[in-house]
C-alpha positions in Angstrom: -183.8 67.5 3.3 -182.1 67.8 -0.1 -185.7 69.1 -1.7 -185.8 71.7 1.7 -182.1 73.0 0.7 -183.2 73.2 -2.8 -186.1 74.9 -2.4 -184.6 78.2 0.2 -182.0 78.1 -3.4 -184.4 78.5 -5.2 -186.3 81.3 -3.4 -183.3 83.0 -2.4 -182.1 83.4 -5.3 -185.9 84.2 -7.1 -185.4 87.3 -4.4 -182.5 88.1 -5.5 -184.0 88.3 -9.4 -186.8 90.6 -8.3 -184.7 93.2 -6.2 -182.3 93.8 -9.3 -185.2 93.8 -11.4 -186.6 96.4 -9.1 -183.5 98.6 -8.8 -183.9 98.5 -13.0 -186.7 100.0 -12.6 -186.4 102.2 -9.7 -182.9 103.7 -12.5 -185.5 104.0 -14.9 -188.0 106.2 -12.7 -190.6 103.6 -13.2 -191.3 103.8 -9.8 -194.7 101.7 -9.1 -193.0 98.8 -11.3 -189.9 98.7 -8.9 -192.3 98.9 -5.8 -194.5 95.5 -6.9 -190.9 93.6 -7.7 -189.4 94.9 -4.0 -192.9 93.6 -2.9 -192.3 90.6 -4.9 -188.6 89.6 -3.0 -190.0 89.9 0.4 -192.9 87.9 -0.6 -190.2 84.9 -1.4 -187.8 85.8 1.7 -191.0 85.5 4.0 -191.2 82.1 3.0 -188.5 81.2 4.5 -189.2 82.4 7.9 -189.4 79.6 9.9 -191.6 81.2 12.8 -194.5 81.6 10.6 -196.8 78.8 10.8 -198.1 77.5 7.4 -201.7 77.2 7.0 -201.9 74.8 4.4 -199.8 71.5 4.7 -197.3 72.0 1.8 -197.1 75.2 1.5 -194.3 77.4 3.4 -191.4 76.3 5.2 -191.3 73.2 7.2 -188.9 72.4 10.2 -185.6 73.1 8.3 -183.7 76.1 9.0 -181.5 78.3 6.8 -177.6 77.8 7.1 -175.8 80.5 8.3 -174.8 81.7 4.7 -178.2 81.7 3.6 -179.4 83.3 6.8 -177.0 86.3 6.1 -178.2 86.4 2.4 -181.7 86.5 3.6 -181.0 89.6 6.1 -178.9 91.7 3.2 -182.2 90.9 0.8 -185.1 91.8 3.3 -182.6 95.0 3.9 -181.6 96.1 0.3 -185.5 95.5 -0.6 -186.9 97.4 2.7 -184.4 100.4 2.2 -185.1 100.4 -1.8 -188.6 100.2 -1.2 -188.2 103.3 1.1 -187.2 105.1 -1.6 -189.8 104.5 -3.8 -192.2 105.5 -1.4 -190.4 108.8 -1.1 -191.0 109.5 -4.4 -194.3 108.7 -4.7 -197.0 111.5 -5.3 -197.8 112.3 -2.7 -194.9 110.3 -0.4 -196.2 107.6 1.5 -194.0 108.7 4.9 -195.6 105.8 7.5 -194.6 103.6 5.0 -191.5 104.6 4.3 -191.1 104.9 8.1 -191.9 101.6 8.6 -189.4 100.1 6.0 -187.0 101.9 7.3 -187.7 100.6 10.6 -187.8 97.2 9.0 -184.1 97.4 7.6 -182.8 99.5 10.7 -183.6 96.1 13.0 -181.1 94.3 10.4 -178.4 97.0 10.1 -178.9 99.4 12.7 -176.4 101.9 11.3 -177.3 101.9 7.8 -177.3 105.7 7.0 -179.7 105.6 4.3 -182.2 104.2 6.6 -181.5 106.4 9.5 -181.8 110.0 7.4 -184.9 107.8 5.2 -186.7 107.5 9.5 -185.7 111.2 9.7 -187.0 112.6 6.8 -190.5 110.4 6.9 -190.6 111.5 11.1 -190.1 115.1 10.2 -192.8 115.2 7.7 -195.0 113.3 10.2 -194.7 116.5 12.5 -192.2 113.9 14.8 -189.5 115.8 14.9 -187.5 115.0 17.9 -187.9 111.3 16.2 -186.5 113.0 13.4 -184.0 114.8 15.0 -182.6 111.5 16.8 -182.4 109.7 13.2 -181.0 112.6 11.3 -178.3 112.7 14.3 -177.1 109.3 13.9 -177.3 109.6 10.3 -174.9 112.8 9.9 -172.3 111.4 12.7 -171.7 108.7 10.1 -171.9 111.2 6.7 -171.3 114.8 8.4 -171.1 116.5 5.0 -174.0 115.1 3.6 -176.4 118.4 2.5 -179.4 116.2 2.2 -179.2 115.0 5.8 -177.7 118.6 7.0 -180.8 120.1 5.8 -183.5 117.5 7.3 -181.5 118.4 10.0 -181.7 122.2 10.4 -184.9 121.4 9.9 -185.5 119.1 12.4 -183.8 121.8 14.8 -185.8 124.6 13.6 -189.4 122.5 14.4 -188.0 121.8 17.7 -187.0 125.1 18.5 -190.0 126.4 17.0 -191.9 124.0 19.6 -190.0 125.1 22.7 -190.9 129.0 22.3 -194.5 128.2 21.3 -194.8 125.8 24.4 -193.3 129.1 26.3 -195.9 130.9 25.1 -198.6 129.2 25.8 -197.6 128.6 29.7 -196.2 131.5 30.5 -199.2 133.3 31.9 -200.2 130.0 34.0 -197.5 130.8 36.3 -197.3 134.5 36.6 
């Protein structure tokens, strides 16, 4: 048991190590370097997820399950590394926007309100052509930052595609019912 709580430490806080070394290079606009270290931390937090099933006796988690503490480290980690990880797909040439949508989705299921996550979904769903997606993200993300110009303009934009939508969907059925 002692070796079990030693070993979620030791993980926990290897996590930990890659994320900051990430976000050093995520400040440093080395971009691919901070997306293998963010890769890295979840790598060592999936360890520790007692649902999966190890394959090879040993190896993974066995029965023991993280204290409370450590459960509530665990979350904030798989959070900070999905949302920075987001951001580094945004920046990518070109952006990667399912990915980034997922990650976003991935740290939305931990903190549902986290505003960088919500306009990080909007912004990947607009440019997926998803915009009332976009437009419920971007929503949620400006009631929390109203003045915000980044998540103001994703939402105009937003608007403007769905607006855009509605008179082109006139359009086209207007003469089926005449």
């Amino acid at each position: 048991m002692a070796k079990q709580a030693e070993v979620i430490e030791q993980r926990l806080s290897q996590a930990s190590l890659f994320k900051s070394q990430g976000n050093v290079c995520y400040s440093e606009h080395r971009i691919r370097d901070a997306v293998k270290l963010y890769h890295h931390a979840l790598l060592q937090l999936r360890s520790l997820d007692p649902h999966l099933l190890s394959p090879l006796p040993g190896l993974g988690p066995s029965s023991s399950e993280l204290t409370p503490q450590q459960l509530e480290v665990q979350e904030k980690l798989q959070a900070d590394c999905y949302n920075n990880l987001a951001a580094c797909l945004l920046q990518s040439q070109p952006p990667k926007y399912e990915r980034v949508y997922e990650c976003s989705l991935q740290t939305l299921k931990i903190q549902p309100h986290n505003v960088k996550a919500l306009y990080r979904a909007g912004v990947s769903s607009y440019h997926l052509n998803d915009y009332t997606t976009a437009y419920g993200y971007l929503s949620e993300a400006a009631s929390q930052q109203p003045k915000d110009p980044c998540i103001r303009h994703y939402l105009q934009l937003a608007e403007s595609a769905i607006d855009a939508f509605r008179v082109m969907e006139r359009q086209r059925y207007q003469g089926m019912f005449d």
